[in-house]
Structure formats: structure tokens, C-alpha cells
C-alpha angles and dihedrals in degrees: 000000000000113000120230090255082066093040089059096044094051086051094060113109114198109234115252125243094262090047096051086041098055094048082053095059096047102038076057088064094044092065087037091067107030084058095044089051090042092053117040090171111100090195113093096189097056084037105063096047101097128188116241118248129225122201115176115193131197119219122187127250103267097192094066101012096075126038129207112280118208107173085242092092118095127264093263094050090045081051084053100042095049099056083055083055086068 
């Protein structure tokens, strides 16, 4: 007895060529005009020049922020001990 896994997969119909073809085409003008709204600079060369970003984090000190967890505290401190894990 086939599983429902096997089911799906003999269900599956491969798209036509037309079909392949036309979400080609519009998945073209898609891009077409997600590039042309993201860059209103015609010109290509000013526009590819991109600023470097810079992003600081600041991660806690490991050492003394978390303190060794056996399973013996008590449900509060366990509340307390799970939020210095993020």
C-alpha cells in the first residue's frame, strides 16, 4: 500500500514548455521592474558604487553572565536562568 508521501509524489505533473516559458517571461519583468524602483539612478556607473555598511554588536560577557545550570534550582530560578541563554 502506497503511503501518502508516494501518493504526493505520483501526483506531481511536470509544467509544459509554454508553461515554463511564460513564468520565465514574467518572472523577467518582475526583476525588470523591482531593479528599475530600487534604483532611481539612471546612471549605472553612480549607481553601483555602494557605501559600505557597518553593523557593531554587543555580545554579553559569557563568562559571568550565565551561570551553571544543574536541573536541581528551583522553577523561578530556572525562569530566571533560560531569558541569559538569548
Amino acid at each position: 500500500m502506497p503511503t501518502d508521501n508516494e501518493n504526493s509524489i505520483a501526483d506531481l505533473v511536470a509544467p509544459s514548455y509554454n508553461e515554463l516559458y511564460s513564468a520565465v517571461i514574467e518572472l523577467r519583468e518582475k526583476l525588470r521592474v523591482l531593479q528599475t524602483s530600487s534604483n532611481p539612478n539612471p546612471n549605472p556607473e553612480i549607481s553601483s558604487v555602494v557605501p559600505p555598511s557597518v553593523d557593531y554588536r554587543i555580545l554579553p560577557d559569557i563568562g559571568t553572565s550565565i551561570w551553571t545550570f544543574t536541573g536541581h534550582e528551583t522553577s523561578s530560578q530556572a525562569d530566571d536562568w533560560v531569558p541569559k541563554l538569548r
